[in-house]
C-alpha positions, 0 to 999 in steps of 0.5 A: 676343175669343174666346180661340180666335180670339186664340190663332190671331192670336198663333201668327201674331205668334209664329211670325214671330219665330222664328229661321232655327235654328228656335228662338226667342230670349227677345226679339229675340236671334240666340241661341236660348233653349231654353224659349223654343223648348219652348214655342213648339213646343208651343203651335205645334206642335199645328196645324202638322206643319211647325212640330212637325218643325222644333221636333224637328230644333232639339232634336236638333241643339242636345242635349249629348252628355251628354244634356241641353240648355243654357239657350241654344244654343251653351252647353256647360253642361246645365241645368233645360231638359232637363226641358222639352226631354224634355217637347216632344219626348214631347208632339210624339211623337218618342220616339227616342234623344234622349229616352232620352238625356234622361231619363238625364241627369234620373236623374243630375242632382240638386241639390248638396243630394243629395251627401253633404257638402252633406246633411251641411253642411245638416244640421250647419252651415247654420241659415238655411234650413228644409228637409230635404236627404234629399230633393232634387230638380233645379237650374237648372244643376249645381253649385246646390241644387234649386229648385222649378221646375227639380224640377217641370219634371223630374218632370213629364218624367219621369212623361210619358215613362215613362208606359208603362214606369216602372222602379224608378228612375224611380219612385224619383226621382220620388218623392224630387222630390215628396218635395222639393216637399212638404218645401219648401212654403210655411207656409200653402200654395203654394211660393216659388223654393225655400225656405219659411223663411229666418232663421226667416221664412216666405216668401211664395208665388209664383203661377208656381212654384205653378202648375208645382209643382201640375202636378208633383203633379196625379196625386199625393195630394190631401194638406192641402198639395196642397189648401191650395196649389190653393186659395190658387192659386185665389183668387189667380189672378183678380188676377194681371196678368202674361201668363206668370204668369197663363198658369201658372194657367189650365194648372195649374186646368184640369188640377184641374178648376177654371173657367178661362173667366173667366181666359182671357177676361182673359189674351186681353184683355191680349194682344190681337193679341200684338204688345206682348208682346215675351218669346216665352216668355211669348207662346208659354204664353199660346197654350198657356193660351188653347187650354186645353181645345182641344188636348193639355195639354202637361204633363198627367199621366195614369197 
């Protein structure tokens, strides 16, 4: 099957599932899942100027009045979805109030590590955990440490809505993000969900939270990590099974200018016609993934 002709099969399968709100859920839900939604609306979006608006009008209708976006609709708590939230709506041109809204939430937020007492905890007190808490990045909800994909989801906003207007304290956060990745890379390349090194053993990285690191960090310096990170990614990418993780690597390699023909040939065999692929996040990066090449990249970084 050519991934091309998959892609439009599955937008049909994915576009049937979303919710009168004009979000989707995860599965089949009532309530709408925010990453659910950001990236149907990416991967939708791009054909359709009627899903792309509905999309937009979901987001404004469901954004907090502090700025930022919950994990679900009708949650009153922001979380880690604001970053993606901003993401849609820069890459579906809608740059409005919301946005700016967004974006000064994410230079707000960061992860308990950045306050003072938690730098001061983990630097005196907490011994199980290897990192360096001057440099922080975003939770998945406040109150919690950073972790690397909320972190790599926010500079990757952040970069893309302040393409043509980066401020100082833009520029700085971001560059405390990237700070943070770094610091907390895997021993031998690539990044776990947060820490490299726990109880003095060094964890294992995993393929999605590699994958979206690397995003974060595509316009950055190849240092040796970078470059050690994208090759371990490479050479695991080919024996990866799972729909959303293999998706990640198809996004991520392509921006790094890395053969994706193989991977996407194997990720439209996997799907299919999409119907057995019951999480619309997952579905939905798959889209995003098969039409690589084809459309925007939703969360490229140009400079």
């Amino acid at each position: 099957m050519a991934t091309s002709a998959g892609a439009s099969v599955i937008e049909k399968a994915l576009l049937k599932r979303g919710l009168p709100s004009g979000g989707w859920s995860f599965f089949s839900s009532e309530q709408a899942s925010l990453e659910a939604t950001c990236l149907a609306g990416l991967a939708l979006g791009s054909n359709s100027h009627g899903n792309a608006v509905s999309t937009v009008r979901f987001l404004k209708k469901s954004q907090l009045s502090d700025g930022g976006w919950p994990a679900f609709q009708g949650d009153s708590e922001a979380a880690w979805t604001t970053a993606l939230a901003l993401c849609t709506l820069t890459v579906l041109n809608e740059i409005a109030d919301a946005s700016d809204r967004a974006l000064r939430w994410l230079l707000e937020e960061r992860g308990k590590e950045g306050h003072w007492f938690w730098r001061w905890k983990f630097k005196t007190a907490d011994r199980n955990v290897r990192f360096d808490p001057d440099k922080y990045g975003w939770p998945w909800i406040t109150g919690s440490a950073s972790w690397v994909i909320p972190t790599a989801f926010s500079i990757i906003a952040i970069k893309q809505f302040t393409v043509c207007k980066r401020s100082e304290e833009s520029e700085k956060r971001i560059h405390l993000g990237v700070e943070m990745l770094l610091d907390r890379a895997c021993v031998d390349g690539g990044w776990n969900s947060g820490n490299s090194v726990v109880y003095g053993v060094p964890l294992r990285p995993h393929v999605e939270a590699t994958a979206i690191a690397l995003l974060a960090l595509q316009d950055e310096q190849r240092t040796e990590m970078v470059q050690k990170s994208l090759s371990w990614l490479r050479q695991n990418a080919a024996s990866v099974d799972s729909v959303s993780s293999l998706a990640w690597c198809i996004l991520t390699l392509f921006v790094y200018q890395e053969p994706i023909g193989g991977l996407k040939n194997k990720l439209a065999t996997i799907i299919g016609d999409g119907r057995d692929i019951r999480n619309n996040a997952a579905l939905a990066t798959a889209i995003l993934a098969l039409k690589c090449g084809e459309m925007i990249h939703p969360f490229e970084v140009v400079r």
